[in-house]
C-alpha angles and dihedrals in degrees: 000000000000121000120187111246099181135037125278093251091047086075107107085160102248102070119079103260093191140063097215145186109213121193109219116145102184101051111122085245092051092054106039077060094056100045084049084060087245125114132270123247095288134158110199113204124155124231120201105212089190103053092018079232117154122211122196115159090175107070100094081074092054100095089039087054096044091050089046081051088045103252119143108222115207093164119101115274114281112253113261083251145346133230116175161135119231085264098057101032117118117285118263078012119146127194111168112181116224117205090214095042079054104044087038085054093054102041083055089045094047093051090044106052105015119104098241089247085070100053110092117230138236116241117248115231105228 
């Protein structure tokens, strides 16, 4: 995920444009996080195929993360959520969706919020 933290005229094309969530499991970061027990850098929204609707319930906390990562953010204030088609998304806006983030978000889910009789098992090797 990119959302824009300055103004599109603000872009003098050396400065990040963009308060973002990466993906990238084997970072040392990323790691070190895992092995604390805490998550890696992840951002969870939910795409709807069917409808190419886009979900995201967290981007009303976006301002508040880029100043705590010590971004200065000139752009308006992100809506509370979004709820949107591409041709209703934000403008200068980017959701790519990543096939391990999302694999990596349900298995945690999963573990988290599902009774132990619903989590399927891994077979043992004899």
């Amino acid at each position: 995920m990119q959302w824009p933290r300055v103004h599109r005229e603000e872009d003098d094309g050396r400065i990040d444009t963009h308060f973002a969530y990466t993906w990238s499991p084997t970072a040392p970061a990323s790691r070190a996080a895992l092995a604390r027990g805490t998550l890696p850098e992840i951002h969870v929204w939910c795409g709807l195929p069917d409808t190419q609707e886009l979900l995201d319930f967290s981007t009303r906390h976006f301002r508040q993360a880029a100043r705590a990562a010590g971004l200065e953010w000139t752009a308006p204030d992100p809506p509370r959520f979004v709820w949107a088609t591409a041709d209703t998304m934000p403008d200068w806006t980017v959701y790519t969706p990543d096939r391990g983030a999302t694999l990596f978000a349900c298995r945690l889910l999963a573990r988290l919020f599902l009774p132990e009789y619903l989590v399927p098992r891994q077979p043992r090797c004899a």
